[in-house]
C-alpha distance (Angstrom), angle and dihedral (degrees) to the residues before:
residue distance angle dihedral
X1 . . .
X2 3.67 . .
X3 4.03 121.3 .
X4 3.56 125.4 -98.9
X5 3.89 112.7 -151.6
X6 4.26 111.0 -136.1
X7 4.13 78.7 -107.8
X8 3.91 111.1 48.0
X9 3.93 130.0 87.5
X10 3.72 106.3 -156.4
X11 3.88 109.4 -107.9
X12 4.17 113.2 -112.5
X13 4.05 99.4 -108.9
X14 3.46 100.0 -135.7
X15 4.02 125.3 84.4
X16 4.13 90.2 -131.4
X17 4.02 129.0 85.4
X18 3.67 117.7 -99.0
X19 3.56 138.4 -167.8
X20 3.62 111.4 -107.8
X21 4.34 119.8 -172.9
X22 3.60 117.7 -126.5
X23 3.46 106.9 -123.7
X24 4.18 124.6 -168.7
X25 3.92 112.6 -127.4
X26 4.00 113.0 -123.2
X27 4.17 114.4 -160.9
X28 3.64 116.5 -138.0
X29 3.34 107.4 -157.0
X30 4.22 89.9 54.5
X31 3.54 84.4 57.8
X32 3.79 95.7 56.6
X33 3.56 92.7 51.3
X34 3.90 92.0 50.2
X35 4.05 95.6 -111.2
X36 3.67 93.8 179.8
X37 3.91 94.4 -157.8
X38 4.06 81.4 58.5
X39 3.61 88.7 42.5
X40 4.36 82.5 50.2
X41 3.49 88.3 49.6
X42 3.90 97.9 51.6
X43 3.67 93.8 48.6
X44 4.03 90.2 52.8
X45 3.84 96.9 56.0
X46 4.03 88.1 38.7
X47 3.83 88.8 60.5
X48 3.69 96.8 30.3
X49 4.15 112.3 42.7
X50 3.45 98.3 -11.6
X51 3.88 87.4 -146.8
X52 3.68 122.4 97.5
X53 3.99 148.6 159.9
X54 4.05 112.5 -122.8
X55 3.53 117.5 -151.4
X56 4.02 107.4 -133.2
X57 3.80 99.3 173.9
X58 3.61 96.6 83.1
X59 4.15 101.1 69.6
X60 3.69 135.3 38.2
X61 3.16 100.4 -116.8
X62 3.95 94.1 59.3
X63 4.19 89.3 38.0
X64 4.07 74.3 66.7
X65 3.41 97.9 50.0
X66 3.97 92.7 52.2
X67 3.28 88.4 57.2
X68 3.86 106.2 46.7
X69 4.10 86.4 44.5
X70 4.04 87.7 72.6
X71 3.81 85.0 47.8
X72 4.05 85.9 55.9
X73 3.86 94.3 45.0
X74 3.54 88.0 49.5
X75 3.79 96.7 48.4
X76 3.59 85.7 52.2
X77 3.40 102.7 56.3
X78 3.67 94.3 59.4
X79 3.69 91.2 45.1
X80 3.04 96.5 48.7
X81 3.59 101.6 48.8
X82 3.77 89.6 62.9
X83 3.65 125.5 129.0
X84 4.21 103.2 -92.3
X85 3.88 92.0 -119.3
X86 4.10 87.4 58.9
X87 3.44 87.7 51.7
X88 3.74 101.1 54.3
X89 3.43 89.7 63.5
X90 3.52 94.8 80.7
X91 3.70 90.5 44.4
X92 3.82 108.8 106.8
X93 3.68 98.8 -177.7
X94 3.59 101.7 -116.2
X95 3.76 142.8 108.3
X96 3.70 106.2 161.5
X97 4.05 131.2 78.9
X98 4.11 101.2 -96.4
X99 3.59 96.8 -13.4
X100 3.91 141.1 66.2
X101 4.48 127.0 -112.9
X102 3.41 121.4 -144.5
X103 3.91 103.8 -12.9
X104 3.95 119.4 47.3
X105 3.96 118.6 -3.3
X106 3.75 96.3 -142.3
X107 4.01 117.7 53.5
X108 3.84 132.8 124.4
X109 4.04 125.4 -43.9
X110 3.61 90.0 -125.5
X111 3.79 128.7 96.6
X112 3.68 118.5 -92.7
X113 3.55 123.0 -112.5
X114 3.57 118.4 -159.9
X115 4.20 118.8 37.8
X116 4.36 112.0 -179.2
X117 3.74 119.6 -149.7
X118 3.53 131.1 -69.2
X119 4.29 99.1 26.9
X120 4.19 93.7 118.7
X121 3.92 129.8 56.8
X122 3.96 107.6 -90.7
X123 4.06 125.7 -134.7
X124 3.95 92.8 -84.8
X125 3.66 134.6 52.8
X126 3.84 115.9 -90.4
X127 3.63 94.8 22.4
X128 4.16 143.2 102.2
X129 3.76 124.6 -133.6
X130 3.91 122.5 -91.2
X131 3.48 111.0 -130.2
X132 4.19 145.1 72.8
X133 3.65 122.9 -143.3
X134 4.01 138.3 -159.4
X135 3.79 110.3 -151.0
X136 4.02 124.6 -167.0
X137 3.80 111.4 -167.9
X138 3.87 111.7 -138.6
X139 3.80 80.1 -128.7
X140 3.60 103.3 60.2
X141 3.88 87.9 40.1
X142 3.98 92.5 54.2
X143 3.63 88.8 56.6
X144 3.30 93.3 36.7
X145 3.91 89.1 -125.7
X146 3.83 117.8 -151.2
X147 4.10 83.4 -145.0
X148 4.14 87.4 80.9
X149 3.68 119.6 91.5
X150 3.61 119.0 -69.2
X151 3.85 79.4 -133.6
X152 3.94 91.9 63.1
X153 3.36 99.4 36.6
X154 4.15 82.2 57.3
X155 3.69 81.3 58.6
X156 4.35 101.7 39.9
X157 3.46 104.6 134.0
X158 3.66 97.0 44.7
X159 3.71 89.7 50.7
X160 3.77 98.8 41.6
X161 3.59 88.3 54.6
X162 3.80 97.8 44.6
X163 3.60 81.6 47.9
X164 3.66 99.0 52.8
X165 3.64 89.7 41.9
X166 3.88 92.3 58.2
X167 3.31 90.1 45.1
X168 3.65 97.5 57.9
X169 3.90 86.0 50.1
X170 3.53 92.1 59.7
X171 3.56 94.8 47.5
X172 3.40 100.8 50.3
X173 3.88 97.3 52.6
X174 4.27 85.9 48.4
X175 3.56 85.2 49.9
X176 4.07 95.3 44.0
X177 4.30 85.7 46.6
X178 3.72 89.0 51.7
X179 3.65 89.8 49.4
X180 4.31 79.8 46.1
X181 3.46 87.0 49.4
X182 3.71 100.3 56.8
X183 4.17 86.0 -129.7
X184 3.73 119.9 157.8
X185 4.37 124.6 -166.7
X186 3.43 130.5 -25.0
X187 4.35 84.2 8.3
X188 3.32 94.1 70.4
X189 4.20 124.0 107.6
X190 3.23 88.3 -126.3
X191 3.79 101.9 60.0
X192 3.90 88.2 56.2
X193 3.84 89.0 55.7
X194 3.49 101.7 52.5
X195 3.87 111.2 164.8
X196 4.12 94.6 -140.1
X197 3.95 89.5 56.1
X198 3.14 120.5 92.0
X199 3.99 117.6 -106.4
X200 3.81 157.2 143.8
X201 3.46 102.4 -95.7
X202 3.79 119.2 145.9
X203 3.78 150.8 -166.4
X204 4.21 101.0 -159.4
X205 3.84 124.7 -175.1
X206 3.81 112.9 -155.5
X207 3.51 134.2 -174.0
X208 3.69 136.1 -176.7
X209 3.66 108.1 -150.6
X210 4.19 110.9 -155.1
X211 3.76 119.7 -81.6
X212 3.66 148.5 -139.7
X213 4.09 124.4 -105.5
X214 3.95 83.3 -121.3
X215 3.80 104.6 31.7
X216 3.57 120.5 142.3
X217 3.84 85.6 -141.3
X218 3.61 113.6 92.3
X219 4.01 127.1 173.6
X220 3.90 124.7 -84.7
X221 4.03 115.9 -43.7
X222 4.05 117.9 -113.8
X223 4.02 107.8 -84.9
X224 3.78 140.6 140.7
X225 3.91 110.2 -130.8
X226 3.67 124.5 -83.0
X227 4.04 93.5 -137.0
X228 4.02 137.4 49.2
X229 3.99 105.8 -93.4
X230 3.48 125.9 5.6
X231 4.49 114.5 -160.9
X232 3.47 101.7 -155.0
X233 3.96 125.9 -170.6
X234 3.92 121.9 -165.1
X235 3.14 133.2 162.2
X236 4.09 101.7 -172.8
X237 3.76 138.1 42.4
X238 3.74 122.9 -86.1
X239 4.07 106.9 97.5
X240 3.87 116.7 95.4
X241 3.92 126.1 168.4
X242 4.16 119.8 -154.1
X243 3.67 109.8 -103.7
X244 3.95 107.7 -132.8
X245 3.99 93.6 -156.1
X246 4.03 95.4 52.8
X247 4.02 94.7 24.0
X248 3.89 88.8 -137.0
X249 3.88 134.8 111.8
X250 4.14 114.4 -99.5
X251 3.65 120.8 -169.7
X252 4.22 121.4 -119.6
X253 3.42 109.5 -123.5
X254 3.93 109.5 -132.9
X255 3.92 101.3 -119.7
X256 4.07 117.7 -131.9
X257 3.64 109.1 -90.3
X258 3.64 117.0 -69.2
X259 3.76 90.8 57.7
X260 3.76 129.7 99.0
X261 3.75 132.0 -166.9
X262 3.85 126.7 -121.9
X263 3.36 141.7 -176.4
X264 3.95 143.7 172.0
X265 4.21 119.4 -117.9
X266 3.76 135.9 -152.3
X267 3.79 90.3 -93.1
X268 3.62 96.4 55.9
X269 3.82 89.3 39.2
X270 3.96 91.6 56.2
X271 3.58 98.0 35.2
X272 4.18 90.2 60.0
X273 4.27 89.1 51.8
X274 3.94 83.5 -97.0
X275 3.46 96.2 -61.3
X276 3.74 98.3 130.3
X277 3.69 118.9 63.3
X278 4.10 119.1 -118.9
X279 3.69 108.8 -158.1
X280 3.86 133.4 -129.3
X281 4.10 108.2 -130.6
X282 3.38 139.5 159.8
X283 4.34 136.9 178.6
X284 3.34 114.7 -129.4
X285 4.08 127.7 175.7
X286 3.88 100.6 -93.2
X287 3.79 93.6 -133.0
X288 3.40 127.9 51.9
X289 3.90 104.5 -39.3
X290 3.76 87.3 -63.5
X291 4.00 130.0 118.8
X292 3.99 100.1 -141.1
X293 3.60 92.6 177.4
X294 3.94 141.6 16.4
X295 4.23 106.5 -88.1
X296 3.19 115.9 -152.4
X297 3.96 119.4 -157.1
X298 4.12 136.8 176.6
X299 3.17 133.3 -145.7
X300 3.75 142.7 -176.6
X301 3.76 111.9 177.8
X302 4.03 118.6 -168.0
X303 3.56 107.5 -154.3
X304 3.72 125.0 177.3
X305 3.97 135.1 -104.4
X306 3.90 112.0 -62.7
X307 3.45 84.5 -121.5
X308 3.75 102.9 54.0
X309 3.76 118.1 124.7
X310 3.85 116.4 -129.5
X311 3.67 132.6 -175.9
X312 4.14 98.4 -143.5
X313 3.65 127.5 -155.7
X314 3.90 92.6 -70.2
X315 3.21 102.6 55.8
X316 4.06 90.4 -101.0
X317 3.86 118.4 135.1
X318 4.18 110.0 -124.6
X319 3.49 134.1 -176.4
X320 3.77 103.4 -119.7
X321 3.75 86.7 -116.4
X322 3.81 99.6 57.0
X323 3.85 86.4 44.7
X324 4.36 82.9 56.6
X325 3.79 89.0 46.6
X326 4.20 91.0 43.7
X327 3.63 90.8 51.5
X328 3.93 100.5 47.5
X329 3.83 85.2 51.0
X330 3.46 92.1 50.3
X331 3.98 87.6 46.0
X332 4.30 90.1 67.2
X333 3.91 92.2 32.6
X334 3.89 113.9 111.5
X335 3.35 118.5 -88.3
X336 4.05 88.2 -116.0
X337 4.08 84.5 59.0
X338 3.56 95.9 48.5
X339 3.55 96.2 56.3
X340 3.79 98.9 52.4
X341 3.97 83.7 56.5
X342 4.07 141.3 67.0
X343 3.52 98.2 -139.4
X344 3.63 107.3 86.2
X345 3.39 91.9 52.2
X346 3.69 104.6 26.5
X347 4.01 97.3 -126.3
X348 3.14 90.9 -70.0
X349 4.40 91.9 113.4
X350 3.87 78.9 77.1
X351 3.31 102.8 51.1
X352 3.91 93.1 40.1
X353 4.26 86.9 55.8
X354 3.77 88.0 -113.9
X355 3.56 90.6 120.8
C-alpha cells in the first residue's frame, strides 16, 4: 500500500468535483483519560452524523494500532492476490449465526471466513457487489481456533494484537457514550458487549479488485451496519454516507495516516432507545462506476452479545443475533425486496426523508 505522511489527505483520483462530508475529528487519547469535553464531543456526532474520524496519534495504545494496520494491509495484499481456487478454501459457506445463506442450510455455527465476489446486491439495479472479504471472528481468535486461515494463523500475534487493540477502541468510546448517556449498571453499552459472551463481533479485510466499464459488479450496496461500532481503516476513496440536510451522497475523505474511521450501527442505535444515530453508507468506485485499482479496506466491527435484546426499526424486539442473520439475508435479497423492508438500512431511510 502506499505511505501516507502524518500531514497528507489523499487527493480524489478523478479530474471532476465531488461532494465530500464534513466530518468532526474525535481524539483518542482524551477519551481514555475521561476528558469530558471529548467525551461532549463524542456524544454530539453519535446523535448527530453518527460518522466520525478518531484521532489515534495521541496515546500508545493507538500509536500501536497505526502501526499493526500496515501489517494488515500488507497481509492483505498477498492474500488477496491469490489464485480464486486458493481462496475458496477458507470459504465455509456460511453467513448466518448457526445456519448457512444462499448455498447449504445446515453448516457450522461459526463465522465464515472467506466470501468471493459478486454474493450481495451491488449499488445499482441488476447488479452484484464488487468486492471479497476475509473475516476473523473475535471468537475463533480468542481461542486461537485452528478453523481460521492457515494464512492468519501465519500471522497470530499481529492479528491478536490488532484485534485486541480495536477492541479496546471500541470499548472505550461505548464506555465514554455511556458515561454521555448518563447510564448506570446493567444499562450500560458495555454490559451488552461483554467479551466472555458469546457474539458476532468481527475483524473483516475487504478488497475491491479493479473493474470493467460494463461489469455487473458494482461497489458495496447502501446499508447502516448490523453491529454497535465499526473502526474502519482506508487509505483510498470509495466510502460515502447520505447527508440528511442536502439528501445527496458525499464522499469520506480518507484522513492522512494516523486517523481511523468510525461509525455507530443499528445495534448500538437500538440498544441506546434510538438515541444514537446509525448511518446509511455505501462504497462506490470513485470514477465513473469503474474500479481502476484494487481498494483495500479494514474493518473491525463490535457487535453485541448473541443474546442481546433489541427493539429494531419496527418496533419488534430481536435477539441481536437474529437481527445479524436478518440483515445478511437482506444483504443478497433483490434490490426490489430490500426496499419494501427496514433492514438494510435500519429505519433510518425514514428518518433521513428518503422514504
Amino acid at each position: 500500500m502506499p505511505i501516507q505522511s502524518e500531514t497528507v489527505w489523499p487527493a480524489f483520483p478523478g479530474d471532476e468535483q465531488v461532494r465530500i462530508a464534513s466530518l468532526d475529528t474525535v481524539d483518542l487519547g482524551r477519551l481514555l483519560t475521561k476528558d469530558p469535553i471529548e467525551i461532549k464531543k463524542l456524544l454530539d456526532v453519535c446523535t448527530t452524523h453518527g460518522f466520525f474520524y478518531l484521532d489515534l496519534q495521541t496515546c500508545k495504545e493507538g500509536l500501536q494500532l497505526i502501526d499493526d494496520e500496515q501489517g494488515v494491509y500488507r497481509f492483505m495484499e498477498e492474500y488477496f492476490a491469490k489464485p480464486l481456487e486458493t481462496k475458496m478454501l477458507d470459504d465455509r459457506k456460511s453467513f448466518l449465526h448457526g445456519c448457512v445463506i444462499l448455498i447449504n442450510f445446515a453448516s457450522s455455527h461459526s463465522i465464515p471466513s472467506f466470501k468471493p465476489v459478486g454474493v450481495f446486491t451491488g449499488t445499482k439495479e441488476s447488479h452484484k457487489d464488487a468486492y471479497e472479504t476475509l473475516k476473523v471472528a473475535r471468537e475463533e481468535m480468542d481461542a486461537k481456533s485452528e478453523l481460521m486461515p492457515d494464512s492468519v494463523k501465519a500471522k497470530m500475534e499481529l492479528f491478536d494484537r490488532f484485534m485486541n487493540l480495536s477492541n479496546l477502541v471500541n470499548y472505550t468510546l461505548l464506555m465514554c457514550l455511556s458515561d454521555a448517556l448518563g447510564l448506570t449498571g446493567d444499562a450500560r453499552l458495555e454490559e451488552s458487549h461483554r467479551r466472555d459472551q458469546k457474539s458476532n463481533t468481527c475483524l473483516v479485510m475487504l478488497h475491491y479488485p479493479p473493474t470493467e466499464a460494463d461489469g455487473t459488479n458494482i461497489g458495496h450496496n447502501k446499508h447502516t451496519d448490523i453491529g454497535s461500532i465499526t473502526l474502519l481503516f482506508s487509505e483510498q476513496w470509495g466510502l460515502q454516507v447520505f447527508d440528511p440536510e442536502t439528501q445527496d451522497w458525499k464522499f469520506i475523505q480518507p484522513r492522512p495516516r494516523g486517523h481511523a474511521t468510525i461509525n455507530v450501527g443499528d445495534s448500538l442505535r437500538f440498544l441506546s432507545g434510538k438515541k444514537l444515530y446509525s448511518c446509511l453508507h455505501r462504497v462506490i468506485p470513485p470514477t465513473a462506476d469503474v474500479q481502476t485499482e484494487n481498494r483495500y479496506s479494514i474493518a473491525y466491527f463490535l457487535r453485541p452479545e448473541n443474546a442481546a435484546v433489541l427493539e429494531d426499526a419496527d418496533g419488534k424486539v430481536v435477539a441481536a443475533s437474529k437481527w445479524h442473520d436478518d440483515k445478511y439475508v437482506m444483504f443478497g435479497a433483490p434490490h426490489q425486496e430490500q426496499d419494501k423492508a427496514t433492514v438494510l438500512t435500519g429505519g433510518m431511510e425514514t428518518i433521513l426523508g428518503r422514504a
